[in-house]
C-alpha positions in Angstrom: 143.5 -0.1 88.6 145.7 -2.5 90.8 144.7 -5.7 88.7 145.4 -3.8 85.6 148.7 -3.2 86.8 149.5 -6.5 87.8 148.3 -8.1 84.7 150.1 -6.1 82.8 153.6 -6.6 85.5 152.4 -10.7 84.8 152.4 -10.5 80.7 155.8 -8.3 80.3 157.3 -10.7 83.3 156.7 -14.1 82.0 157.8 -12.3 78.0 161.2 -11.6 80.0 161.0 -15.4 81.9 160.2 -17.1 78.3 163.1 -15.1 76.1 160.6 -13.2 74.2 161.8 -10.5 75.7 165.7 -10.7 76.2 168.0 -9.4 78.9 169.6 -5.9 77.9 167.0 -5.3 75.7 164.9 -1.9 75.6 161.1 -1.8 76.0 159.2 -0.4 74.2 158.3 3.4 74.7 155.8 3.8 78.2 153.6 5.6 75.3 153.9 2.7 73.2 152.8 0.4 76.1 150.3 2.2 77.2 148.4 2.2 74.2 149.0 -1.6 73.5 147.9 -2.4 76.9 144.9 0.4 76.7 145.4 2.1 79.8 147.0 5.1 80.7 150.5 6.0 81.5 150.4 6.7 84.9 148.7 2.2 85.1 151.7 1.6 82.5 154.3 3.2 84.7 152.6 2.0 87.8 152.9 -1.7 86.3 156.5 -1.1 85.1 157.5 0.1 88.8 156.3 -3.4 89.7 159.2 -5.1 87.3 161.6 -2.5 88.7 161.0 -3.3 92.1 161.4 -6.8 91.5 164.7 -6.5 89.9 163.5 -7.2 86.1 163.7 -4.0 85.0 165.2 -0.9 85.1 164.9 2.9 84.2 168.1 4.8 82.7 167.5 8.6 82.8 166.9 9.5 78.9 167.5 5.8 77.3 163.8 4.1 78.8 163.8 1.2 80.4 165.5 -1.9 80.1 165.4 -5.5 80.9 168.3 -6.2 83.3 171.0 -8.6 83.1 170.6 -11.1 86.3 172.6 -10.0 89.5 174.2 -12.2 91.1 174.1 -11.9 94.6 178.2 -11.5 96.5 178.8 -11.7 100.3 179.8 -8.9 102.5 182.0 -10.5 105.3 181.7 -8.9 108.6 184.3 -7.8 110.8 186.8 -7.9 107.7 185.5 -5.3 106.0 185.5 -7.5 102.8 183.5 -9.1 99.9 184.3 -12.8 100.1 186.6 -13.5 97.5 184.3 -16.1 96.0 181.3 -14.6 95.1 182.9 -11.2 94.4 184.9 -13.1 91.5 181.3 -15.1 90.3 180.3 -11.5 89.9 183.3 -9.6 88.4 183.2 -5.9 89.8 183.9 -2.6 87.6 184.8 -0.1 90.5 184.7 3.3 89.7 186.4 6.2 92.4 186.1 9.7 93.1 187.6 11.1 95.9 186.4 14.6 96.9 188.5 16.9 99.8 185.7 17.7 102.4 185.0 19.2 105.2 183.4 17.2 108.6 180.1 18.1 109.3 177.0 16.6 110.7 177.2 13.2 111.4 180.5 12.5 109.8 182.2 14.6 113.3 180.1 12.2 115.3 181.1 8.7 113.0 184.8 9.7 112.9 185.1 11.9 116.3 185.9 14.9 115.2 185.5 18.8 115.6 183.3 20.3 112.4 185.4 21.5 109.7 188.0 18.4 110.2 189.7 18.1 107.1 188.6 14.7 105.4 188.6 12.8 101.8 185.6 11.0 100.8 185.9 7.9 98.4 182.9 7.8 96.6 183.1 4.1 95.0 180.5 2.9 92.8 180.7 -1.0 91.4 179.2 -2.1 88.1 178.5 -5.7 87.2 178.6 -5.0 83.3 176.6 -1.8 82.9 174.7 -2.1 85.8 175.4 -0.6 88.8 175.7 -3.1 91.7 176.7 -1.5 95.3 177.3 2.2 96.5 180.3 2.8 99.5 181.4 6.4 100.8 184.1 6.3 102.6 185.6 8.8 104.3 189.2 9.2 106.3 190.9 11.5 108.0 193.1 13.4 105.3 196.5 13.5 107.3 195.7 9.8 107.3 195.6 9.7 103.6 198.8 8.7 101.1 199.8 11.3 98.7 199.7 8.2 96.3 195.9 7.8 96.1 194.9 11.3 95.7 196.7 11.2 92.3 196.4 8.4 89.7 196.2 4.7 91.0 196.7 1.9 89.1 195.5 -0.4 91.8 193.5 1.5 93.6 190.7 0.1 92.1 191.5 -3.8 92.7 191.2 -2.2 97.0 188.4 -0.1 96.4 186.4 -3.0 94.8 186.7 -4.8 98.4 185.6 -1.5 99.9 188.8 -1.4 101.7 191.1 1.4 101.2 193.1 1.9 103.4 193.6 -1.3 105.4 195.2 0.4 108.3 196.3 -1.6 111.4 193.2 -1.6 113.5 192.1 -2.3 117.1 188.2 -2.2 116.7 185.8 -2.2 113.6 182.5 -1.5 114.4 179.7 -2.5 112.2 176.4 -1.6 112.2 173.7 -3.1 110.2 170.3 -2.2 108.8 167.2 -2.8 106.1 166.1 0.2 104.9 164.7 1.9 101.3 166.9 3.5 99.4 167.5 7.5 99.9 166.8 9.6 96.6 170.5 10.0 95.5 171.1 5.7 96.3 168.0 5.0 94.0 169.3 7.2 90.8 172.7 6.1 91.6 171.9 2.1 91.6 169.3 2.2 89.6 167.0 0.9 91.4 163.1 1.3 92.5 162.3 3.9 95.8 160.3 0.6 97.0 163.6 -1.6 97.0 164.9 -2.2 100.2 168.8 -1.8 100.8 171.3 -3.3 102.9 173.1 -0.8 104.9 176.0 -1.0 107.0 177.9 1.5 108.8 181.7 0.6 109.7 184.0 2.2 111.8 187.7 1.4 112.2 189.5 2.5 114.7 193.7 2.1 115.8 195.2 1.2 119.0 194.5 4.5 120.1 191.2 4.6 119.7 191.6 7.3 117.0 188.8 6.2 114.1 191.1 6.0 111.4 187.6 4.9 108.8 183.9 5.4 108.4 182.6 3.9 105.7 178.9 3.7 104.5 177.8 0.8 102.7 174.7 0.5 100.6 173.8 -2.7 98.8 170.1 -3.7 97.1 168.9 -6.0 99.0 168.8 -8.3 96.0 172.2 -8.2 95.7 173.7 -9.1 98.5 173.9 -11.4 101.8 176.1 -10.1 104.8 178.0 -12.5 107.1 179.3 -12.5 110.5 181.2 -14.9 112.4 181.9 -14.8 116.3 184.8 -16.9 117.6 184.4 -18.2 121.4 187.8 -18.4 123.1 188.4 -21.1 125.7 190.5 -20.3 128.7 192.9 -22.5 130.5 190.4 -23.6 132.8 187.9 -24.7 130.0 185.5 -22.1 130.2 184.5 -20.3 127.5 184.3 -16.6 126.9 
């Protein structure tokens, strides 16, 4: 019943536009709204997928759902590595880490250029604007590259980790590539967004001046949440031509 679904997506979006309806506040049960609207769950749900994919709503495993707070949107900057500085403090960032001891395998050996089984430590970084989780990065280094310090506790780890930097080595080429695609399973629980959302994904490798790939990082950002930048400087030679 797509127009059910939609009028019902129309009545609970303009409740949430008017105030009726406030942000951080619970729905009522998908039982409960099924019977007020009439229809049956599978509409309800159907209608409340609409909200979700639009970034009104959102579904937290065992609470229900949930009006969301507004997003705003931060800029990744390309080529740095970086969230701007500006946006990222209009949106204060809650970072939390995990860092896991792995082993290289699949396409990791091909991102960082090395044999399977390399050791490697992954920094699993997970940003929160207020309770809601705003952008996903796994990053993953060499672990001979890695400082005994941040394996243990770090008090300002997570001030780095929040630009989705951590190690900030010297480096000779970063590679970046970008893409607009949905969500995998595991990015969808873990951002809390719909399956129908598209993401921003970017892919960075870092490498020294020896061409060793000291980085690989993978960045996932809704693509409500975020707007990428890159900048390309011209040089000018002596004899005026540009390249």
């Amino acid at each position: 019943m797509p127009s059910r679904r939609h009028g019902i997506a129309d009545d609970l979006r303009n409740q949430i536009a008017t105030g009726r309806i406030k942000a951080g506040e619970r729905l009522p049960s998908e039982a409960q709204l099924a019977a007020q609207y009439v229809v049956s769950t599978p509409t309800l749900r159907s209608a409340l997928a609409v909200l979700q994919g639009e970034g009104l709503v959102e579904k937290i495993h065992g609470k229900g759902n949930f009006v969301r707070h507004p997003l705003r949107k931060i800029t990744y900057v390309g080529g740095r590595g970086t969230l701007d500085t500006r946006t990222a403090a209009e949106a204060p960032l809650r970072v939390t880490v995990r860092t896991t001891k792995i082993r290289a395998r699949g396409h990791l050996t091909a991102l960082l250029k090395v044999p399977t089984s390399s050791p490697l430590t992954e920094f699993l970084c997970l940003s929160h604007q207020g309770e809601s989780p705003h952008s996903l990065a796994r990053i993953y280094v060499p672990r001979d590259l890695v400082p005994a310090a941040l394996l243990g506790e770090l008090p300002k780890y997570e001030e780095t980790a929040a630009r989705f930097a951590v190690l900030r080595p010297p480096s000779a080429e970063v590679r970046e590539t970008v893409s607009v695609r949905l969500p995998t399973p595991d990015e969808a629980s873990a951002l809390r967004i719909s399956s129908a959302l598209a993401v921003l994904a970017i892919t960075r490798v870092t490498a020294d001046i020896t061409e060793r790939v000291v980085e690989a990082a993978l960045l996932v950002f809704p693509g409500d949440r975020a707007d990428a930048v890159f900048t390309t400087h011209h040089g000018i030679d002596e004899s005026g031509t540009q390249g």
